[in-house]
N, C-alpha and C positions, 0 to 999 in steps of 0.2 A: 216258556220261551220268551226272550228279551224281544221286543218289538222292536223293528228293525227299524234303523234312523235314516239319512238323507245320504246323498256323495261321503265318499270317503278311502280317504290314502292308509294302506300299509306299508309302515318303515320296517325292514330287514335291517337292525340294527347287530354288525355282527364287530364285537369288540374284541382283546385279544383272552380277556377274562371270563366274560360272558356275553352269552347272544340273548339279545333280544327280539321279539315282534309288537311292535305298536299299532296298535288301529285307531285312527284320527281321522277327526269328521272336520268337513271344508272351511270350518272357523278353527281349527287347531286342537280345539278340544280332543284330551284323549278320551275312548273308549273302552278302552280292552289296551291289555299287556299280559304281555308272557317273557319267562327267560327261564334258560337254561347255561351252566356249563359250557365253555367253550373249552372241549377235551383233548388233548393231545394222545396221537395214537403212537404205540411202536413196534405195530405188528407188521410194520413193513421195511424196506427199504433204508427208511431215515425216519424219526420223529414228524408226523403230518398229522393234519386235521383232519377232525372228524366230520367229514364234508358231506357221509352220507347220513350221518346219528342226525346231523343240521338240517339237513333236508328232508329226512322221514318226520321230524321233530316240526319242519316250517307247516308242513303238507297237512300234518293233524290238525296244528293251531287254527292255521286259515281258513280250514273246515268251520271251528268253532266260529271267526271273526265271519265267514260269508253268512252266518246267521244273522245276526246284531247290523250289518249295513251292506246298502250299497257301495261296493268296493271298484273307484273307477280304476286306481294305480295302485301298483307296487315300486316301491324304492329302496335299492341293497343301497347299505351305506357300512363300509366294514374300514377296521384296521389297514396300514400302510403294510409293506416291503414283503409281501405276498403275492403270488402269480399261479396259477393253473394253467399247462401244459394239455391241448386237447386236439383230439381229431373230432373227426365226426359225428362219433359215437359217443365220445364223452372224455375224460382224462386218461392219459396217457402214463403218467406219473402218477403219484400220490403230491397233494398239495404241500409242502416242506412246511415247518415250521421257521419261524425267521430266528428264534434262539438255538438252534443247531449249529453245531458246531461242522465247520465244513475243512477240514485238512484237505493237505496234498497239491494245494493251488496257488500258483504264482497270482493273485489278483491282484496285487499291487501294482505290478506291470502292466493291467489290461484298460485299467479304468482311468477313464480322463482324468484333467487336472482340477483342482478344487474350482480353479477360478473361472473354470468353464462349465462345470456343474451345480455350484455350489451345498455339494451334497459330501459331509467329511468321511472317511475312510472309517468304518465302523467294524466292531465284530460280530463274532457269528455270523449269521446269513442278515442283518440290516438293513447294508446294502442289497437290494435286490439281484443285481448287474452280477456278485457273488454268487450268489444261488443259483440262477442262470447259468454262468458258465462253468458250474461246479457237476450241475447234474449235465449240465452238454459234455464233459466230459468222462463222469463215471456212469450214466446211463446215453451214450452215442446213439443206439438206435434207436431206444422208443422219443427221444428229445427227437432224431431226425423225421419219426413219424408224427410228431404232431404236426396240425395245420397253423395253431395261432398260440400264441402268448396271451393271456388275460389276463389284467390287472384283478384282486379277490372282489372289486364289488363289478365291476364288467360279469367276471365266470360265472356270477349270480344270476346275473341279468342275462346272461345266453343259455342257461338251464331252465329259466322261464320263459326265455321267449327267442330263443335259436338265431338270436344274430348278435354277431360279436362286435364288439367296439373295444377302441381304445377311450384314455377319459384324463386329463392332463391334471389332475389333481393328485393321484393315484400316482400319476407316471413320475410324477414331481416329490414323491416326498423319499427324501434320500436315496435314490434307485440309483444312481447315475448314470441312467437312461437321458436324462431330461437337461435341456437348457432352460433354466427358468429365464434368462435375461430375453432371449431369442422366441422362446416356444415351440422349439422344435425339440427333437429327438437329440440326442449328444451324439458324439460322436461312436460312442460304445456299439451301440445294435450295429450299423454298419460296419463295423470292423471284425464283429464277433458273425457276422450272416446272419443277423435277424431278424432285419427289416419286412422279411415277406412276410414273417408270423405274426406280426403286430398289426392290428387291424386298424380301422380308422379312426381316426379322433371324431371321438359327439362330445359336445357340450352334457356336464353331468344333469341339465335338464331334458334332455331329449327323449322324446318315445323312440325307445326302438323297435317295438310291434306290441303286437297283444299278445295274451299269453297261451302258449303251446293247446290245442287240442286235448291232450294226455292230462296237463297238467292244471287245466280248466274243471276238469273232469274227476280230479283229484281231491283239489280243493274246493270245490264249490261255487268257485268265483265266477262271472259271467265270462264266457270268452271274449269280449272287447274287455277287458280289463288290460291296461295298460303296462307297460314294464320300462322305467327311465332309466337313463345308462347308470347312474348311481353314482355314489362320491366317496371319497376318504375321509375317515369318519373324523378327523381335527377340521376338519375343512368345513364340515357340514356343521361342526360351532360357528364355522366363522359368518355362515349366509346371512345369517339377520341383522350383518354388521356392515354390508357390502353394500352399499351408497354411493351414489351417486359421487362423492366426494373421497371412496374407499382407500384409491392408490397413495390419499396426499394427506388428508385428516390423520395428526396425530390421535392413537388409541391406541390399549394393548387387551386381548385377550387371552384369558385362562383359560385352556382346553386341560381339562383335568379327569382322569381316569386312573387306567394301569402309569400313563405316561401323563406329565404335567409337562404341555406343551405352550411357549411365550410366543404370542402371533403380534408385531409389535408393526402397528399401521403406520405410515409415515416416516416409516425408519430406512437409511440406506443401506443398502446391500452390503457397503464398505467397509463397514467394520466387522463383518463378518470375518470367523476363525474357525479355518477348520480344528484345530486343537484343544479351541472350547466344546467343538460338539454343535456348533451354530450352523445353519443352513438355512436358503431359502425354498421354501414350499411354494407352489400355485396356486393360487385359490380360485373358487368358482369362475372367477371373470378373468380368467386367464392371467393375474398380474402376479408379478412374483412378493412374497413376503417375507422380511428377514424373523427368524424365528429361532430357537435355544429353547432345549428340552432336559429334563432328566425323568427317570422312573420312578416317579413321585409317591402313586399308589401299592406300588410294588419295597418302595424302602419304606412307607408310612406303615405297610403290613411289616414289615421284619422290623422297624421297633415297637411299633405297638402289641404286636404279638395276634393270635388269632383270634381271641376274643375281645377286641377291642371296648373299652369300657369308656365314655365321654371323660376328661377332666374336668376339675372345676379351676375356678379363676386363682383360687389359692395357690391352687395344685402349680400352676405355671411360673407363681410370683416363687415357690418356693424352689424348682428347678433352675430358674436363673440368678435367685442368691445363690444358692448350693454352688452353682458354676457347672451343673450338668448337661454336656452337649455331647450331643451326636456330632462326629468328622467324619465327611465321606469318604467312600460311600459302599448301598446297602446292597446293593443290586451288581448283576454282572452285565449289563447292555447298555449302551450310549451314556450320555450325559457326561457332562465336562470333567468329572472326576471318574470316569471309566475304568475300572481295571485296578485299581488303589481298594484296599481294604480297609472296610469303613470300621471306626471304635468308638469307643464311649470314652470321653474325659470329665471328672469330676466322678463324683458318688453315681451310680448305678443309680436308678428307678429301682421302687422298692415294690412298687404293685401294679396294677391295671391302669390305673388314672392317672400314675407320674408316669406310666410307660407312655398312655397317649398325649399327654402332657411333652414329650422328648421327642416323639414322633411330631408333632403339630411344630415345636420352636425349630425342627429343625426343617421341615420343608417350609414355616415361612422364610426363613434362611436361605434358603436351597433358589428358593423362586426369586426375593430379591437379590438375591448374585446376580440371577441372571439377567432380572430387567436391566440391572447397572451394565451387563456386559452389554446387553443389545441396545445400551442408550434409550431404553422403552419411555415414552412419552403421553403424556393425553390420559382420559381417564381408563381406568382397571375395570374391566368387568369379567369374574370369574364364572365359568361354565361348567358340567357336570359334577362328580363326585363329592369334589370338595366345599362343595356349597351346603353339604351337609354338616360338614363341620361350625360351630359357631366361633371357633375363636381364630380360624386363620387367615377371614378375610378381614376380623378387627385388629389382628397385632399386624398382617400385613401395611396393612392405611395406615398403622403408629408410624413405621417406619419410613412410610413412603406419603408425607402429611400433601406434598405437592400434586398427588394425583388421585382425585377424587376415583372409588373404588365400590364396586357393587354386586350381587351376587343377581345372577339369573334368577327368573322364577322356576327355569325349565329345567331340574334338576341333569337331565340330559340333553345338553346342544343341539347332540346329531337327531334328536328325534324331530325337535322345532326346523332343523335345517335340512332333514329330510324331507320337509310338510311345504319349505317354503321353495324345494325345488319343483315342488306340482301347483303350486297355487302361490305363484312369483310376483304377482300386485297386491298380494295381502298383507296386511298388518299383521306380524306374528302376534299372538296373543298373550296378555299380562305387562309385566314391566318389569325392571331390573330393581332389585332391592337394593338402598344404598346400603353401606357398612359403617357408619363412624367409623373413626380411631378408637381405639382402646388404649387406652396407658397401660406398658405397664413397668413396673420400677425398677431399671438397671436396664431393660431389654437393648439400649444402644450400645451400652458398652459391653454388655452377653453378643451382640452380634461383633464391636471390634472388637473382642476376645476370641470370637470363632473365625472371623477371618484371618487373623494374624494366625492360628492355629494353619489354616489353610496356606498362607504365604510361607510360612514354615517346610510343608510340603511341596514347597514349588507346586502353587496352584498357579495356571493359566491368567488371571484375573488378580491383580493387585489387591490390597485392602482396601473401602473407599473410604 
């Protein structure tokens, strides 16, 4: 048996791909990790998560991690435009999936104006405020028997520890629930009767008790072991960026996973479009952030295919003589070119490495659009997924030579910004890697080629 170490946090890292468990000791260091599948069920209802496989799944891990440390806290930190529906007993509904497809609903008519939520008009279930009044209407009674609406890392955190909160991160990313200018609630829940369900706002650092009897008892963890209200997992990139000077200091960060999400510090709310897909989020300290996303890891898997194979530097120089680019886009949810079917121009990719090779030119593409739409300023530091990548935070910095750029060490944000919501005077640990520029030969005029492609399609966004 592993000899067990000192204090130490568990992050419930639950993505929209996959769930994670981190076990991290009070200097950040990790410990232990686990993941699994984050499965979609359709044995019910509608398309929903698999909230008990997660929690039979959480209950064994934590077994193994109360081995290896003193465990003071747990911290859910999950995906956005999710909610749980609960009484007393537990859920009432099945938790939806937000790519579900929700016919039969005027919601166009129900949800404030952009310019009072700034959360744009999405499909499927996206928006939150959608799914909400979709299931209040095709399931009336058990929505009237629940007690509260929970945000997905709140429902976490009241299945550990039975008291319900709200959490303004969560409520803020495109729900159109939320005023981010204001801080309050939009105008939506009170018009639709929901305010009684919606519990109270904690800050996503707060204890909200220790953890249930049952579930002490389950997992092996002391019963003072802690449970904080938890956060939305772009958000929880953003903690170790949150300074003292967060509201005003130009900076932009990569939140990169399923979604490649531009959190762009110091920028005004004003140039925001709902018609690009642009919105403002909350972050930790309650301030709002102008931000522009697309489904990064999700079109980078449909071109690069499922077994992705690294390029080489060749590989890339020879896709942009060829003139082979991806036009979006690959995916069917959000981002600026939503609903438009994505093609290939010029010669096809011929194998693994020009595929990933096509895949990579085109989300750095993808990403500087949008720093240009949001006006992104200050320097680039990219967060999860794609920091694995080696060549896309170096042709990024080619293109963008004005703003110094750099990759985490933390290949996961949310797990460092899970750690820094229990131990909030520490220094997160390691340091940001810079990027150079990479050259590479034609790549400016391979992007005004793609753009004008894009302006061609009535894109949103001019060429720059």
């Amino acid at each position: 048996m592993q000899a067990r170490t000192g204090d130490a946090l568990i992050v419930l890292d639950i993505g929209k791909t996959n769930v994670k468990l981190a076990l991290v000791d009070a200097a950040g260091r990790p410990i232990a990790e686990a993941r699994r599948p984050n499965a979609i069920l359709n044995d019910g209802p509608y398309p929903h998560h698999d909230v008990e496989g997660i929690w039979q799944w959480m209950l064994a891990t934590c077994r193994g991690f109360a081995k290896q440390a003193q465990v003071s806290a747990i911290v859910p930190v999950t995906h956005g435009a999710t909610a749980a529906l609960v009484d007393d007993a537990g859920l009432v509904l099945p938790v939806l999936d937000y790519e579900t497809a929700l016919p039969g609903l005027d919601y166009a008519s129900l949800r404030p104006a952009y310019a009072e939520t700034y959360s744009p008009l999405l499909p499927a279930g996206l928006n939150l405020g959608r799914q909400l009044a979709w299931l209040q209407q095709r399931h009336p009674e058990q929505f009237a028997r629940s007690r509260h609406i929970l945000m997905y890392p709140q429902y976490w955190a009241w299945r550990l520890c039975g008291v319900a909160a709200g959490e303004a991160t969560s409520l803020g990313c495109h729900t159109d629930l939320w005023d981010p200018v204001r801080q309050v609630y939009s105008s939506l829940p009170a018009r639709m009767g929901w305010l009684d369900k919606l519990p109270p706002i904690a800050a996503p650092s707060a204890s909200l008790g220790t953890l249930l009897p049952e579930v002490a008892q389950a997992t092996g963890l002391a019963p003072e072991c802690e449970v904080l209200c938890g956060i939305h997992d772009s958000n929880a990139s953003l903690v170790r960026y949150l300074g003292i000077d967060a509201a005003t200091a130009p900076r932009t960060v990569l939140s990169t996973g399923t979604w490649v999400i531009a959190a762009a510090f110091g920028t005004s709310l004003d140039g925001l479009r709902e018609d690009a897909d642009m919105l403002a989020n909350t972050n930790a300290l309650g301030q709002p952030v102008a931000c522009m996303r697309f489904m990064g890891g999700r079109e980078f898997g449909a071109l690069a295919g499922d077994q992705p194979a690294t390029c080489s530097y060749l590989q890339l120089e020879q896709m942009v003589a060829r003139g082979s680019m991806a036009i979006p886009c690959f995916a069917e949810s959000g981002g600026p070119f939503a609903g438009r079917a994505g093609r290939i121009e010029g010669l096809a990719p011929r194998d693994a490495g020009e595929r990933f090779a096509l895949a990579t030119l085109y989300c750095v593409l993808m990403t500087d659009y949008c720093l240009d739409a949001l006006g992104a300023r200050g320097p680039i530091t990219v967060e999860g997924s794609f920091t694995a990548n080696p060549w896309f935070g170096p042709l990024l910095a080619g293109l963008r030579p004005q703003q110094a750029l750099s990759y985490s060490d933390d290949a996961s944000g949310t797990t460092c910004g899970g750690w820094l919501l229990r131990y909030r005077d520490a220094t997160p640990p390691g340091l940001s890697v810079p990027k150079p520029p990479r050259a590479l030969a034609g790549l400016e005029a391979y992007r005004a080629k793609w753009r004008s492609a894009l302006q061609q399609a009535e894109a949103p966004l001019a060429a720059g």
